[in-house]
C-alpha positions as a Markdown table, in Angstrom:
| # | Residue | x | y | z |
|---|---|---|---|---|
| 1 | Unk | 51.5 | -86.5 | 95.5 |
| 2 | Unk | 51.5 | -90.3 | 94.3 |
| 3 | Unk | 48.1 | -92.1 | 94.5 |
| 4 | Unk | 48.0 | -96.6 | 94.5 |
| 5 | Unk | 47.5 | -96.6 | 90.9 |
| 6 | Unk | 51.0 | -94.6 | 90.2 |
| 7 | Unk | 52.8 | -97.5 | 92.8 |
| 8 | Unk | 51.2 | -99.9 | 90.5 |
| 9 | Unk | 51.6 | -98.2 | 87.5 |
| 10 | Unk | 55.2 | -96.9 | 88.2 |
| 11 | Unk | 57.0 | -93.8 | 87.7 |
| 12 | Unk | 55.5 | -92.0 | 84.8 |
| 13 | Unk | 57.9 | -91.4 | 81.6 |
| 14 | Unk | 58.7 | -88.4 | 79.8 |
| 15 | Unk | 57.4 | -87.6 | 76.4 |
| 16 | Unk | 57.6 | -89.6 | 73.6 |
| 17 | Unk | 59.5 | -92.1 | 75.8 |
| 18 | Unk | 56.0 | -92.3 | 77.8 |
| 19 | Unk | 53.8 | -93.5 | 74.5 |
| 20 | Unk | 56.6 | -95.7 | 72.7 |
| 21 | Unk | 56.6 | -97.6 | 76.1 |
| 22 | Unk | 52.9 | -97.9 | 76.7 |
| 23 | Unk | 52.6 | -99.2 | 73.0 |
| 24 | Unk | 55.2 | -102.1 | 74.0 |
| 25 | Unk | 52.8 | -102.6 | 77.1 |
| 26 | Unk | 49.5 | -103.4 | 75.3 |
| 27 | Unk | 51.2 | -105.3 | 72.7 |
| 28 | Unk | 52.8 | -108.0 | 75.3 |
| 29 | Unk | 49.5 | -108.2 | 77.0 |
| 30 | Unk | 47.8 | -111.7 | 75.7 |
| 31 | Unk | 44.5 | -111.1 | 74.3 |
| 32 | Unk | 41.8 | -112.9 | 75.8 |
| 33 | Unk | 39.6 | -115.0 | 73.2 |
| 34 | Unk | 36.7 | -114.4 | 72.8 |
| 35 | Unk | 35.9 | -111.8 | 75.7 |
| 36 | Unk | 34.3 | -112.7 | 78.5 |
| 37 | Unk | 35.8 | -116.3 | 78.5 |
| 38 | Unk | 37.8 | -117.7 | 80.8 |
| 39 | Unk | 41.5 | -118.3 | 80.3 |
| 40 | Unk | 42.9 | -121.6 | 78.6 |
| 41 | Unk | 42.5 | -124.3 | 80.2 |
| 42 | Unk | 39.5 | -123.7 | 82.4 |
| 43 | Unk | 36.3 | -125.1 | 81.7 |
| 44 | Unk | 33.3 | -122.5 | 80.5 |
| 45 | Unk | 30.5 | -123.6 | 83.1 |
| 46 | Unk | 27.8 | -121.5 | 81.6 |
| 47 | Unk | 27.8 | -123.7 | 78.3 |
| 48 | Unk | 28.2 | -127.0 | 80.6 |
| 49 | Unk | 25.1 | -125.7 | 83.0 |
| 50 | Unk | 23.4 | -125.0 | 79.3 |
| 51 | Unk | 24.4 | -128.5 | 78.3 |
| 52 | Unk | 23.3 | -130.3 | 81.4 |
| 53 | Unk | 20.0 | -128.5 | 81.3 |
| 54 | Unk | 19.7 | -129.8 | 77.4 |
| 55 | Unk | 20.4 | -132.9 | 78.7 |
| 56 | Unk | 17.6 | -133.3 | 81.5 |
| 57 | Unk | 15.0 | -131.9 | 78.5 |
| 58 | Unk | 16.2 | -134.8 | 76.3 |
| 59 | Unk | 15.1 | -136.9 | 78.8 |
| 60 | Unk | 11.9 | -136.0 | 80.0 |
| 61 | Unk | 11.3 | -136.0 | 76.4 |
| 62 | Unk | 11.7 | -139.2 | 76.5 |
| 63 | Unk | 9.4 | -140.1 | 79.2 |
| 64 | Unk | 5.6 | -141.1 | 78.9 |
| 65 | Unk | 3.5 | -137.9 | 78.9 |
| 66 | Unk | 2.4 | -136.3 | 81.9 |
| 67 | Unk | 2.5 | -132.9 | 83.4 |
| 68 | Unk | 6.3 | -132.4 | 83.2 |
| 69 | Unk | 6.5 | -133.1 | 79.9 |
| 70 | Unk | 4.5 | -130.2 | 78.4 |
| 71 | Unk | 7.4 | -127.5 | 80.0 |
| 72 | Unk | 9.6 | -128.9 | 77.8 |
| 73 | Unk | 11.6 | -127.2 | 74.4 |
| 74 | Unk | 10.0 | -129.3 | 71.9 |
| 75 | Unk | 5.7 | -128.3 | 72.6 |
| 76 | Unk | 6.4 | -125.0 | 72.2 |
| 77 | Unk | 8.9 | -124.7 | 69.0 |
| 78 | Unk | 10.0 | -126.7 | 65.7 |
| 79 | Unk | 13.0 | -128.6 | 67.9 |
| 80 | Unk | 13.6 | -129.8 | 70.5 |
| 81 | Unk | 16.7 | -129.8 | 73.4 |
| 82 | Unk | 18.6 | -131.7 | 70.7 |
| 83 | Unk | 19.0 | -129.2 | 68.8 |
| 84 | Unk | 20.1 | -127.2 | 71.9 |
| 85 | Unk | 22.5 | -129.6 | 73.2 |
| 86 | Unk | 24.3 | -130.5 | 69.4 |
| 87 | Unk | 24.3 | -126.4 | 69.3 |
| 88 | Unk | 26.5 | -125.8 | 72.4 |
| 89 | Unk | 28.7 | -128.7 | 72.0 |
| 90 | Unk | 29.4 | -127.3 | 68.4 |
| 91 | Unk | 30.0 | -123.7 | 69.6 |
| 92 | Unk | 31.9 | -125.4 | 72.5 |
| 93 | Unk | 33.8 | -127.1 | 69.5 |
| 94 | Unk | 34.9 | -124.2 | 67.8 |
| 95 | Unk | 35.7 | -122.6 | 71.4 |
| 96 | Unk | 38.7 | -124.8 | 72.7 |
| 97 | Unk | 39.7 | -125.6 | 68.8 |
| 98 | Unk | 39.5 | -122.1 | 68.0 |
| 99 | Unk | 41.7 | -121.0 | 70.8 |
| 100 | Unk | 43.9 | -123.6 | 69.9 |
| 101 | Unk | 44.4 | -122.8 | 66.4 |
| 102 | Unk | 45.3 | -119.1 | 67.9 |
| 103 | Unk | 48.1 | -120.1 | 69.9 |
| 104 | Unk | 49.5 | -123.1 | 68.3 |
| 105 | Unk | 48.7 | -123.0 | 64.6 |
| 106 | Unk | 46.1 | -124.5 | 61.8 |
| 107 | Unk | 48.3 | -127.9 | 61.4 |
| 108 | Unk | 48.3 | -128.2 | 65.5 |
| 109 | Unk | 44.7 | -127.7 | 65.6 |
| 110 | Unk | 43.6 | -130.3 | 62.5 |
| 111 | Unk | 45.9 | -132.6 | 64.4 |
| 112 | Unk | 44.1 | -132.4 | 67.7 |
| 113 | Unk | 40.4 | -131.8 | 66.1 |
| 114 | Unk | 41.4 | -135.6 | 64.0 |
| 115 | Unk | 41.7 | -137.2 | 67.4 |
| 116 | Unk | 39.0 | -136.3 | 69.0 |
| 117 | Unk | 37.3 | -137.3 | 65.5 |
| 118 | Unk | 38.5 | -141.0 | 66.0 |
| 119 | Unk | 38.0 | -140.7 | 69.9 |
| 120 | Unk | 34.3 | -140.7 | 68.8 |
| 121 | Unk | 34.5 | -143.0 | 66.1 |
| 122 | Unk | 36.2 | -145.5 | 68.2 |
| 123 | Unk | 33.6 | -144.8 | 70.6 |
| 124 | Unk | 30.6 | -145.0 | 68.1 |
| 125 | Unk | 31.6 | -148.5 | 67.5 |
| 126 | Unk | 31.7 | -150.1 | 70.5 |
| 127 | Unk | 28.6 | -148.9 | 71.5 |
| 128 | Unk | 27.6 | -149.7 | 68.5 |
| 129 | Unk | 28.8 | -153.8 | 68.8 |
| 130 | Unk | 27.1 | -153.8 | 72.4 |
| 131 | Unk | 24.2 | -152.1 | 70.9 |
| 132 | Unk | 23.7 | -155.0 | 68.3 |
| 133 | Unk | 24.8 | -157.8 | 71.0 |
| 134 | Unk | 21.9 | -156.7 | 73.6 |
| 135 | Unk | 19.0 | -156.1 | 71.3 |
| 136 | Unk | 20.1 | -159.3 | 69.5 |
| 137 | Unk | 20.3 | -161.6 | 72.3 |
| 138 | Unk | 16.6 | -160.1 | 73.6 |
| 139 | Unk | 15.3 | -160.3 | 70.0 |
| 140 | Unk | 16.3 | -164.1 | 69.8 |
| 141 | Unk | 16.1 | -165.2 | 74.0 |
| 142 | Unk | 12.1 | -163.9 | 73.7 |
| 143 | Unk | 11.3 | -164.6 | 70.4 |
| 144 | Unk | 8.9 | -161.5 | 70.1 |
| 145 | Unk | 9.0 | -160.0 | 66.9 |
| 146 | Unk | 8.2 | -156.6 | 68.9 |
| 147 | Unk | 11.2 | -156.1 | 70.2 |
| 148 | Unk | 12.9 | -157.0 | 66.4 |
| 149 | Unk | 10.1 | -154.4 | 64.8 |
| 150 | Unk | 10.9 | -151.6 | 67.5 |
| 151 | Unk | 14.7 | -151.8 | 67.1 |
| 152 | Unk | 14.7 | -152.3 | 63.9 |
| 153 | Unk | 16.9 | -155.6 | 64.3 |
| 154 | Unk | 15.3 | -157.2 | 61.4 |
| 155 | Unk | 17.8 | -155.2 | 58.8 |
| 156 | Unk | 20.8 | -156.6 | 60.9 |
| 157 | Unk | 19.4 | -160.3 | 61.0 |
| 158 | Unk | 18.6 | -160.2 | 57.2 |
| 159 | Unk | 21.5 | -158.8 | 56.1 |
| 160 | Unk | 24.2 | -158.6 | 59.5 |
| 161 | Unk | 27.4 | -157.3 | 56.3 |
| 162 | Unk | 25.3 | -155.2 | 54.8 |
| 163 | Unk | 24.4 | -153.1 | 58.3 |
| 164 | Unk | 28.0 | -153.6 | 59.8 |
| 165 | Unk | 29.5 | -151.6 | 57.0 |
| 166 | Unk | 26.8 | -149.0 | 57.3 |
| 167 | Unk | 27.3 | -148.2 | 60.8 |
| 168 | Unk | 31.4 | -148.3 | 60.1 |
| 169 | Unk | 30.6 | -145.6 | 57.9 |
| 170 | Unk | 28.2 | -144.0 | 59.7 |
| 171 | Unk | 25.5 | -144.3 | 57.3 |
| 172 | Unk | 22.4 | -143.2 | 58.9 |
| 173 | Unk | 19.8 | -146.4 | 58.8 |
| 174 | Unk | 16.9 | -147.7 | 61.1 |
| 175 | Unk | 19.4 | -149.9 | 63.1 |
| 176 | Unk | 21.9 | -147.4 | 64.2 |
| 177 | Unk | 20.1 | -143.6 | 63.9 |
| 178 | Unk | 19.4 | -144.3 | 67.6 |
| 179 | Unk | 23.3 | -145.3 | 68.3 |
| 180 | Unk | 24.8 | -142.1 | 66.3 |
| 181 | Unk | 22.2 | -140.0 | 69.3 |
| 182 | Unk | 23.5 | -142.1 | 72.0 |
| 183 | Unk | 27.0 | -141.4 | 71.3 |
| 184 | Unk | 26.6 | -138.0 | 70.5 |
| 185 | Unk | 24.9 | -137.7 | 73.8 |
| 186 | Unk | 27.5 | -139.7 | 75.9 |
| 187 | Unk | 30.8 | -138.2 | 73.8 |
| 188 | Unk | 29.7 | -134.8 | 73.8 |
């Protein structure tokens, strides 16, 4: 008597035939990395519904205070969804490179992991030449030394050499701290 899983399975083998051939079997099975994931290719959505969510904290964080504001991350621990959102975008990282260091080697992987590198460079300064554009033309058009004090334009003004060549090397100061967020937030 034959049940569906011997039609699936096929005929079964004799002896030490039987085990030499199951062996081959699990060996040319590919290994799914990690477990639980979904194949190459396809997109995890539990770590983008995790993102999204960290992304909607971030900004009613950044909202005036009201009622909605005290649910979020950041009254009730030391961080805030920041942390959250740089978190899953780093294990999501080390995901997709990871699984591409698996199949196609170390040098394939540094190659790939170096582009998106520049990808967000690239990116980092554009926003960050439209970024000094905008809050210079307000800081000048209104003549409010406000605006130059809360965006910490007054650096760039002073010194506009000194403060390019700090946000080309992504050197954290008071005019682009904000920027290297922003593009963080909008690279991912």
């Amino acid at each position: 008597m034959t049940s569906i899983a011997d039609r699936v399975a096929g005929p079964p083998l004799a002896g030490a035939a039987d085990e030499v051939a199951r062996e081959r079997c699990r060996c040319r099975q590919p290994r799914r990395w990690p477990p639980g994931f979904p194949a190459g290719g396809e997109r995890e959505l539990r770590l983008d519904l995790f993102r999204g969510l960290a992304l909607w904290l971030i900004f009613i964080d950044h909202l005036p205070p009201n009622l909605l504001t005290w649910f979020t991350i950041r009254n009730y621990g030391f961080s805030d969804a920041t942390e959250i959102f740089i978190f899953i975008s780093g294990y999501t990282a080390a995901f997709v490179y990871g699984r591409a260091m698996l199949q196609s080697g170390f040098v394939v992987a540094t190659a790939r992991i170096l582009r998106r590198v520049w990808q967000i460079y690239v990116a980092h300064v554009f926003l960050f030449t439209i970024f000094l554009a905008e809050i210079s033309y307000v800081a000048t058009s209104f003549e409010n030394p406000l605006y130059s004090e809360e965006m910490g334009i007054m650096d760039f003004l002073k010194q506009p050499d000194v403060t390019i060549i700090q946000a080309l090397l992504w050197s954290v100061s008071s005019v682009t701290s904000d920027l290297l967020r922003s593009t963080a937030l909008i690279c991912g």
